[in-house]
N, C-alpha and C positions, 0 to 999 in steps of 0.2 A: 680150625687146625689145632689141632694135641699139641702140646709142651714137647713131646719127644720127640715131634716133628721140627719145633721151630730150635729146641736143644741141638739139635744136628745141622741146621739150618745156618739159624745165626746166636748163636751160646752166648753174647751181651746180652740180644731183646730178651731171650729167654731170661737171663738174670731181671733186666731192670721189671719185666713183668710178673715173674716166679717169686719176689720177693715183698710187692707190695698187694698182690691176690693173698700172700699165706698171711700177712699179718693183719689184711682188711681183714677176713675170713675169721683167724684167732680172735680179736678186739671186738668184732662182731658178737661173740659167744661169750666172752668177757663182760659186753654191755649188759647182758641176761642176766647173767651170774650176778654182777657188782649190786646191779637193781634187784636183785630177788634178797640178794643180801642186806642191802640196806631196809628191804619191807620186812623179813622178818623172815626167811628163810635161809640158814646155813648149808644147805646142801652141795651147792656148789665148790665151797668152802671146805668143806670139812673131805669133799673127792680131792683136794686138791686141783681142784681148774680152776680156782683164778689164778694163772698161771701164764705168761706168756711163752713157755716152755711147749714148741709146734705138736712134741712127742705125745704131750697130755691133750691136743684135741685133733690130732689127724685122723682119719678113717680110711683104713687100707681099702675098702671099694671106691670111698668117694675119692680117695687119691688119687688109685690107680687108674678110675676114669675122666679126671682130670685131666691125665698125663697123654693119655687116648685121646680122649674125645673134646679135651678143651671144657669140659662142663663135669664139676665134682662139688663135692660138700666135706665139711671136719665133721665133729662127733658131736653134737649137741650137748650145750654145758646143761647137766640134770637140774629141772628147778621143780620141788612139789609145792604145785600154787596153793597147796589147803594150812600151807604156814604163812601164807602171805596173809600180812593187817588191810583190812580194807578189799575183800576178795576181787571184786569187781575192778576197785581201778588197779588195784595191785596186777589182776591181768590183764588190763593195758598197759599199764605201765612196763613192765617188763618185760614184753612182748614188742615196746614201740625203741625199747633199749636201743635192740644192734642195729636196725635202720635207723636211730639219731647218730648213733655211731659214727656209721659209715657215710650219711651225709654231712657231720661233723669231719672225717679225714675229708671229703671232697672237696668242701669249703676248703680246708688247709690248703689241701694241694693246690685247688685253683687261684685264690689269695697271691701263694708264694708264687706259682708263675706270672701271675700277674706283677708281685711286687720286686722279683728278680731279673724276671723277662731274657731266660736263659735263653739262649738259640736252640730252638725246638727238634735238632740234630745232637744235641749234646745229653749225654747221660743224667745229667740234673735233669733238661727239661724233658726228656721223655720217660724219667724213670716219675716225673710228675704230671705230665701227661696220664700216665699208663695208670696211677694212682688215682686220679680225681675220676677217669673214666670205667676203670671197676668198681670203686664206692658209689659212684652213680647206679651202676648198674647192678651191684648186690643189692642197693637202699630198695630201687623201680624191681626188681623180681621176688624181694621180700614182702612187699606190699601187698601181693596178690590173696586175694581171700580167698584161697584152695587151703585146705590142712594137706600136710603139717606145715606149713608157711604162717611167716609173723601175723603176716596183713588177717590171716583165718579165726588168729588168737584176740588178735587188737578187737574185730568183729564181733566174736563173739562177748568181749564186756559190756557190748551193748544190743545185746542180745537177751531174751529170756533166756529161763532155763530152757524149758523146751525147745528151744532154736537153737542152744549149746550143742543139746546131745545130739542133735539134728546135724548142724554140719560137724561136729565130733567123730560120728559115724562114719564119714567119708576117709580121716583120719589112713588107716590102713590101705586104701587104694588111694590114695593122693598124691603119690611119687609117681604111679601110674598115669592118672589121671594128668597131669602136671607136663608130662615127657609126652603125651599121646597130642594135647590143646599146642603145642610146643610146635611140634612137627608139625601138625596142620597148621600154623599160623597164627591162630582162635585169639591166642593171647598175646599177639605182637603190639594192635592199636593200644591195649590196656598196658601194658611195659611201657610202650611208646608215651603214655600218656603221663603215667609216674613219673615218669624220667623230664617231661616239661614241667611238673610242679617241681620235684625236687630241684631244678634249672632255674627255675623263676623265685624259689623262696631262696637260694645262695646267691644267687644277682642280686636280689631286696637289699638284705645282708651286706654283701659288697660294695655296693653302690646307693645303699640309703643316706 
């Protein structure tokens, strides 16, 4: 269901869930940014997006389909990997950023309801509900090694070259490609799959 459907519907879930998707989503592109920063590239930096300011990373298609279709994206914080030290790991590394990230907010999230133990009808506990289960679920749809997706970038640092420019090429139809495996299913068991690692490493975590 669209945002502007559940906005009209029921305008709290709309809030506790509109609020903790735009900032997963920002913090996500922030993780890029901060890591390419720290390896040796300012690009990010010098646009102005390390920023938690929504205006500097929203993207009027991926908003607007957001708002539709319940499934959208912000504007990708710009990183040029050929300033990064250490090419190779530098892209993993900042490539494996906004999914730490965002299983970094989930742990949170999960933690504090664990260590609160709101009533799961109250605004706390489902504005953290609704939190730990889209950084879950941005981490597990990040992973996927389809370009332009994280999991495509992490892949290819251990990659040859020849096998860079190989699934690089994909690059351009990969939004395609991505929405087409989607609809058919193709890629549910593999989401499915993400989502019990990243389950089972914040359980470790918790309970080690």
């Amino acid at each position: 269901m669209g945002l502007i459907n559940l906005l009209i519907k029921d305008p709290l879930t709309f809030i506790l869930i509109a609020v903790p998707l735009l900032y997963s989503v920002i913090l996500h592109e922030l993780g890029h940014g901060w890591v390419a920063y720290r390896m040796g590239d300012p690009t990010a930096k010098e646009m102005g997006r390390l920023s938690l300011n929504p205006l500097k990373h929203l993207d009027p298609v991926g908003t607007l389909m957001l708002f539709i279709f319940g499934f959208g994206w912000a504007r990708p914080v710009p990183v040029n990997f050929a300033n990064l030290r250490e090419s190779r790991k530098g892209l993993i590394f900042v490539s494996s950023a906004g999914i730490v990230v965002n299983m970094m907010l989930a742990f949170v999230a999960i933690f504090l309801l664990q260590f609160l133990s709101p009533s799961e009808h109250s605004p706390t506990g489902m504005m953290l509900y609704y939190m730990a289960q889209i950084n879950i679920i941005l981490a597990a749809f990040n992973l996927i090694p389809i370009p332009p997706l994280d999991g495509s970038k992490i892949l290819m640092g251990f990659l040859s070259h020849r096998f860079q420019y190989a699934l690089s090429r994909l690059e351009p139809y990969g939004f395609f490609i991505i929405i087409g495996l989607l609809y058919f299913g193709v890629l549910n068991p593999l989401i499915d799959f993400f989502r019990w690692v990243i389950l089972s490493i914040i359980g470790i975590l918790l309970f080690k």
